[in-house]
C-alpha positions in Angstrom: -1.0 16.3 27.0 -1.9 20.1 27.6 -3.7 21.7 25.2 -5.3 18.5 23.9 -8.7 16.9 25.7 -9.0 13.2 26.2 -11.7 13.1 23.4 -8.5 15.0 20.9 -6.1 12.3 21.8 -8.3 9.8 21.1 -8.8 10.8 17.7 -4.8 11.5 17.3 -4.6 8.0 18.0 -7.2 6.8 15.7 -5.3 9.1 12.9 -2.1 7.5 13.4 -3.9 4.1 13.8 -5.5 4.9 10.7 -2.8 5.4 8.5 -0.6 3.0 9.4 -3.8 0.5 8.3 -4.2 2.9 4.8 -0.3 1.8 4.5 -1.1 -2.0 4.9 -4.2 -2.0 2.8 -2.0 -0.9 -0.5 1.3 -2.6 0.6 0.6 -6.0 1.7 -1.3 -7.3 -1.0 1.2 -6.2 -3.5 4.1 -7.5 -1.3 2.0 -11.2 -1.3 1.5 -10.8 -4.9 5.5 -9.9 -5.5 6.8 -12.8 -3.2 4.9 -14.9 -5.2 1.8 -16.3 -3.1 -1.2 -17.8 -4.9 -4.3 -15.5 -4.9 -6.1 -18.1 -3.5 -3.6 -18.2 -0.7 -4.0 -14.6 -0.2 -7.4 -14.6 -0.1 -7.3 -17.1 3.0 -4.7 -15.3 4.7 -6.7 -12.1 4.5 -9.7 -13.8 5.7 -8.1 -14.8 8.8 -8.2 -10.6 10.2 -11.8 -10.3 10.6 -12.2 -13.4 12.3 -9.3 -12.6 15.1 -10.3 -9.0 14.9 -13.7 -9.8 16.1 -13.6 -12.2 19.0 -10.3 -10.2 19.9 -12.3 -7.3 19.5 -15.2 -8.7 21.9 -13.0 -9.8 24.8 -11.2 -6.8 24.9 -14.5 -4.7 24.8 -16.0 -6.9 27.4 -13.3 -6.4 29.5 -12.5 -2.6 29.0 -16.1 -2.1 30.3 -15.3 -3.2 33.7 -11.2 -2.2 33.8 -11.6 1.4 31.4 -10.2 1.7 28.1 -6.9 3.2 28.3 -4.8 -0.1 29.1 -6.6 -1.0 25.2 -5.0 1.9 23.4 -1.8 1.1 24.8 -1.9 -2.8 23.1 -2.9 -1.0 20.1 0.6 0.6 19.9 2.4 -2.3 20.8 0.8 -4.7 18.8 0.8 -2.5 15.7 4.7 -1.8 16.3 4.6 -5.9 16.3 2.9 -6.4 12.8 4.9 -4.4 11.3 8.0 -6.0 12.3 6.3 -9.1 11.4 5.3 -7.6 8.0 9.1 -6.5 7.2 10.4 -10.1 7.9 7.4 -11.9 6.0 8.6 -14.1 2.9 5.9 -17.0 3.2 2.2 -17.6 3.1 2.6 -18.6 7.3 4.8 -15.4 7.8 1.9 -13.4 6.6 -0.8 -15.4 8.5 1.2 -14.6 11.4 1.5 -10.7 10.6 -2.2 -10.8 9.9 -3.0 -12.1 13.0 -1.1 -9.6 14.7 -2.9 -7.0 13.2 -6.3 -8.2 13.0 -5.8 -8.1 17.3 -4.3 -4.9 17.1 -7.6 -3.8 15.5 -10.0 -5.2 17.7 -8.0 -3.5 20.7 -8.6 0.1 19.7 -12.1 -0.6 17.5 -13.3 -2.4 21.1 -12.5 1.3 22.9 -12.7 3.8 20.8 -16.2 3.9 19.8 -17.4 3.6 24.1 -14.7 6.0 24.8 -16.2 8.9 22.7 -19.8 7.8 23.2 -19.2 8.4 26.9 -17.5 11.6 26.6 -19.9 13.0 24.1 -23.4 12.1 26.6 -24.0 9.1 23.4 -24.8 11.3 20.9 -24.1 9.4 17.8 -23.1 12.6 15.5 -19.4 12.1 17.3 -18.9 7.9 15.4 -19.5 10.2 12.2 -16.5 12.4 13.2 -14.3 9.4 14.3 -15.3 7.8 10.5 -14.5 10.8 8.8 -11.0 11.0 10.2 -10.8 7.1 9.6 -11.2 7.7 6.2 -9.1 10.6 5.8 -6.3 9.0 7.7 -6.5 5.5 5.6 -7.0 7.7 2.4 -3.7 9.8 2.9 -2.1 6.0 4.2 -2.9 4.5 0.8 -2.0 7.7 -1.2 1.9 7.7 0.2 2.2 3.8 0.2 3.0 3.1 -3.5 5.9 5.9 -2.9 6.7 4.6 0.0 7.3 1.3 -1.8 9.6 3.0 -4.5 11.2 5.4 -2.3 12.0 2.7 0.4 11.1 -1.0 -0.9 8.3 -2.7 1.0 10.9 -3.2 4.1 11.0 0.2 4.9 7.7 1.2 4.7 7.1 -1.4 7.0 9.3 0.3 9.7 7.8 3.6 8.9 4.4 2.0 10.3 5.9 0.6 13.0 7.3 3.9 14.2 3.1 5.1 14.1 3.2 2.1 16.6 5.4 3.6 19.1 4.0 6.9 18.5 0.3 5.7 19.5 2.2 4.3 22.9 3.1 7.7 23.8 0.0 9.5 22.9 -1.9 6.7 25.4 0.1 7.3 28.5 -1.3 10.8 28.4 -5.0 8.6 28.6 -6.8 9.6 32.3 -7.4 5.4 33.4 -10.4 4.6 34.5 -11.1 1.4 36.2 -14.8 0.9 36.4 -15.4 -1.7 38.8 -14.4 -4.8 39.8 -14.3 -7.7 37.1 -17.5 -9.7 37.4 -17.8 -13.0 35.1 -21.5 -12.9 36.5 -21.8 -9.4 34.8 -20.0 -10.0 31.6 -22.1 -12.9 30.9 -24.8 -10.7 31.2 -23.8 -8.2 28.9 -22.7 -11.0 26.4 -26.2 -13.0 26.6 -27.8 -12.9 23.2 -31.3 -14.2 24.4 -30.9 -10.9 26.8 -31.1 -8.1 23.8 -34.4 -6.9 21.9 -35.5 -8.2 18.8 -34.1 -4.9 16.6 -30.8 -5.8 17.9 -31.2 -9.5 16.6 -32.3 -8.3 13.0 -29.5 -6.3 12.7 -26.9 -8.2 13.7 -28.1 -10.6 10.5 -28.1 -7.9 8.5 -24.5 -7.1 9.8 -23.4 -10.4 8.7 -24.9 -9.5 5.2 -22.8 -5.8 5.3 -19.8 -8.1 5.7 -20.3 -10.7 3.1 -20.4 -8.0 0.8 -17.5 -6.2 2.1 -15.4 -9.3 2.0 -16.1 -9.6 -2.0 -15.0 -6.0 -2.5 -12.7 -5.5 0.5 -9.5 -6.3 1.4 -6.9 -7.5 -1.2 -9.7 -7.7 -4.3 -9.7 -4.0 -5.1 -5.6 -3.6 -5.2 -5.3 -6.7 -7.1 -8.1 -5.7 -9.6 -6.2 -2.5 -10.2 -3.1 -4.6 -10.4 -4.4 -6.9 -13.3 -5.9 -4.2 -15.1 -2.2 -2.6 -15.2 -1.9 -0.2 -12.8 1.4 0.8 -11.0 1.8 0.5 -7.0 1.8 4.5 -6.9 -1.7 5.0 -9.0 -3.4 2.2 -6.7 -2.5 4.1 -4.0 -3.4 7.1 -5.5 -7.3 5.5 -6.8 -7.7 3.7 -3.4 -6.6 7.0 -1.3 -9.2 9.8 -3.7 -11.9 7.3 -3.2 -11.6 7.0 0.4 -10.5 10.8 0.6 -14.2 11.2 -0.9 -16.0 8.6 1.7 -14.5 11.0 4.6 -16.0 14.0 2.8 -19.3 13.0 2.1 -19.5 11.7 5.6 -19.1 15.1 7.1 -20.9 16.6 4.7 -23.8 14.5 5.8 -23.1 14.2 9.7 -25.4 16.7 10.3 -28.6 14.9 8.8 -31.5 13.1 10.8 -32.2 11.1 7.7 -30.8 7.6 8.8 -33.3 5.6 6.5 -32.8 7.6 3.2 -28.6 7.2 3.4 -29.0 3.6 3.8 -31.5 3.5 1.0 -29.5 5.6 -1.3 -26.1 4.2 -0.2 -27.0 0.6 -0.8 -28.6 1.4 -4.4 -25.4 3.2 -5.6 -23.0 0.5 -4.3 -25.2 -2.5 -5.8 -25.1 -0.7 -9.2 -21.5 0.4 -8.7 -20.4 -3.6 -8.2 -23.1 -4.6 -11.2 -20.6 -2.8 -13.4 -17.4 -2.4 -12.0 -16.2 -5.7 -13.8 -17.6 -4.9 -17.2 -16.3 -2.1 -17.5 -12.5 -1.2 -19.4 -9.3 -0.4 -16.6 -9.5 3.6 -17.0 -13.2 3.8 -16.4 -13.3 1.0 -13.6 -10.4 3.2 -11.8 -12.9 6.3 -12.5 -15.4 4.4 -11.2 -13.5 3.3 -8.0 -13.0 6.5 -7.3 -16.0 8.1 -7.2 -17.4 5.0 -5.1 -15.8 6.8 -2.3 -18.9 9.5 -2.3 -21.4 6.7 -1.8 -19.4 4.8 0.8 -19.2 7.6 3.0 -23.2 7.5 3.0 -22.5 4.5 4.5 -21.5 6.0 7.6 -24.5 7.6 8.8 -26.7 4.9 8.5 -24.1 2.5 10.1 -23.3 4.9 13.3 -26.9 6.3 13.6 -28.0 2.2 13.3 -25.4 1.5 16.7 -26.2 4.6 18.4 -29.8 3.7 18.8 -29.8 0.0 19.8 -26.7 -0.4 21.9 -27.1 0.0 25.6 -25.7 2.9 27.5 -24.5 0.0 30.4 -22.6 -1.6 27.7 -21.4 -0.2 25.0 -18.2 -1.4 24.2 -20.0 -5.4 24.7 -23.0 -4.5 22.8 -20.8 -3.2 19.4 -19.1 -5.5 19.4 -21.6 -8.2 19.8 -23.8 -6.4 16.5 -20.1 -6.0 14.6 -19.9 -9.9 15.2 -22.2 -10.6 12.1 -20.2 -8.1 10.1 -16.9 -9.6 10.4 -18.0 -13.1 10.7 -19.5 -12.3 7.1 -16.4 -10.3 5.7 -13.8 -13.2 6.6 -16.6 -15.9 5.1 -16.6 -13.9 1.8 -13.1 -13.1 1.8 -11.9 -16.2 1.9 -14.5 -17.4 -1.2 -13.1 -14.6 -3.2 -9.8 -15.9 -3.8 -11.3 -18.9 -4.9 -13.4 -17.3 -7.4 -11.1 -14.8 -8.7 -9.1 -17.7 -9.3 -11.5 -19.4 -11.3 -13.5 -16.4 -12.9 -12.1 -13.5 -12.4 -13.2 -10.2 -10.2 -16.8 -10.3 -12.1 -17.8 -13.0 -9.7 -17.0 -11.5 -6.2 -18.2 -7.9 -7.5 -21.7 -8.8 -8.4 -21.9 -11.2 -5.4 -20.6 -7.9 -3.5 -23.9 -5.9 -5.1 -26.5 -8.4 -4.4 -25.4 -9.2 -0.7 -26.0 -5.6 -0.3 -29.5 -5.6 -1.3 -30.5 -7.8 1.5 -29.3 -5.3 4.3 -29.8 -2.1 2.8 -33.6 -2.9 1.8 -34.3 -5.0 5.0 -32.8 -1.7 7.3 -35.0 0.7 5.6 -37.7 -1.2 6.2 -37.3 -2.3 9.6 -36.5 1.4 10.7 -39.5 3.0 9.2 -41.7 0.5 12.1 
């Protein structure tokens, strides 16, 4: 496209991308709840994405290292026009397990790329991840602020061709992609890139802690914040409106901090605010947890700079897209363990026991990072 660099469309995509995922967050929960599937159901089904986003996720950055990226971005389009198509036709508990695995692949494709794509165009320098977050969040934020109208002004059918129409609009914007085959496919190679006994200790200890970032993110990700606002009587367009401020917020702060060297002290800080953030969120009354919710958002985009800054340093230059996706592995491996438990125990105690489970997972990565990064 004239006018726009590679690096621009990228980031177009990822907006559109973006939203279309802010829209899902907000709708599909309530549209599980509506049709009548069990929480515990929901939690299961939700808890299949991670799983298929990350193995997805690390074939398709295995293989975009050796074949270029652009034939990723495409799938992205196509297979996000497919969930939502799958989405607006979805009545039962295997209906959404399908539109969830549709979506969870059409994740991995573009998280596999996009990262290596901007790391390459940028020389690695790590302060460009922080950019790509920040319009991550801003895109998801303004997603979940229009989904509850979306919902009354169109049902949940409709909104669901609305995102498929951000499908077909991230097809077009990836023709306009320069393709870049980098060499021949070699299983030899890949195996090499994939072989954990091959990568440094640092890169071992984090991807444990990963898993710990995960397990936490599973207990507070997902469908448990929508359906805690939900039961604490809030309308479809208000949790759209508390979920999009808050993550509005996480892209704010996240810019506002790009520009700091201080990786160690924004983990620190970030993990102590979101384990006291979880220790009360489920004591407290429904106008001050939604309060509460939202100014979460600040602290999560502190998040970002220690997260980026963390796979800028230990991923290698000869593999990027492989090497994310191999330290994202304990992440998501951890979110779809703890998503799945959280139905489970919402069911049996209520959101108190995922959100302090949430907190004191977080302890254990946030305390173990700043240590191991200060050696």
């Amino acid at each position: 496209m004239r006018g726009i660099s590679q690096t621009g469309i990228v980031l177009l995509i990822q907006f559109f991308h973006s939203f279309a995922s802010g829209v899902f967050g907000i709708v599909v929960p309530l549209m599980m709840k509506e049709r009548n599937v069990d929480v515990v159901i929901i939690g299961l089904v939700f808890a299949a994405m991670p799983l298929i986003m990350q193995f997805g996720r690390m074939i398709f950055a295995t293989l975009s290292d050796f074949w270029g990226r652009k034939l990723f971005f495409i799938s992205n389009g196509v297979l996000g026009f497919i969930s939502s198509l799958i989405y607006y036709v979805a009545h039962t508990p295997l209906e959404f397990l399908f539109g969830k695995v549709a979506e969870g692949t059409k994740e991995g494709t573009l998280w596999a790329v996009n990262r290596p794509f901007l790391l390459e165009r940028s020389g690695g320098r790590w302060r460009i991840l922080v950019y790509l977050r920040s319009i991550v969040y801003t895109s998801y934020a303004l997603g979940s602020l229009v989904s509850g109208f979306l919902i009354v002004w169109l049902f949940f059918e409709g909104t669901m061709l609305v995102c498929a129409m951000f499908g077909l609009v991230t097809i077009f914007l990836s023709i306009f992609l320069i393709g870049e085959r980098k060499s021949k496919f070699s299983m030899e190679k890949a195996l090499i890139f994939l072989d954990f006994r091959k990568k440094t200790k640092i890169f071992k200890m984090f991807l444990a802690l990963f898993f710990m970032i995960g397990m936490s993110y599973g207990f507070r990700g997902g469908f448990v914040i929508p359906l805690f606002l939900d039961r604490n009587g809030f309308s479809a367009e208000a949790i759209g409106m508390i979920i999009g401020t808050q993550i509005l917020l996480a892209g704010f702060s996240s810019v506002l901090f790009s520009r700091s060297t201080k990786i160690r002290q924004f983990i620190l800080w970030n993990g102590i605010l979101t384990s006291i953030t979880f220790s009360l969120l489920g004591f407290l009354a429904a106008t001050y947890a939604a309060a509460l919710v939202v100014v979460f958002g600040f602290v999560e985009g502190m998040s970002t700079i220690g997260q980026e800054g963390i796979l800028s340093k230990i991923c290698d230059k000869e593999s990027y897209g492989t090497d994310i996706g191999l330290l994202m592995m304990g992440l998501h491996i951890g979110e779809t363990l703890s998503l799945a438990i959280s139905g489970f125990l919402i069911a049996w105690w209520g959101f108190l026991a995922p959100f302090l489970l949430a907190a004191s997972t977080y302890i254990i990565y946030y305390l173990s990072a700043y240590q191991i990064l200060r050696e």
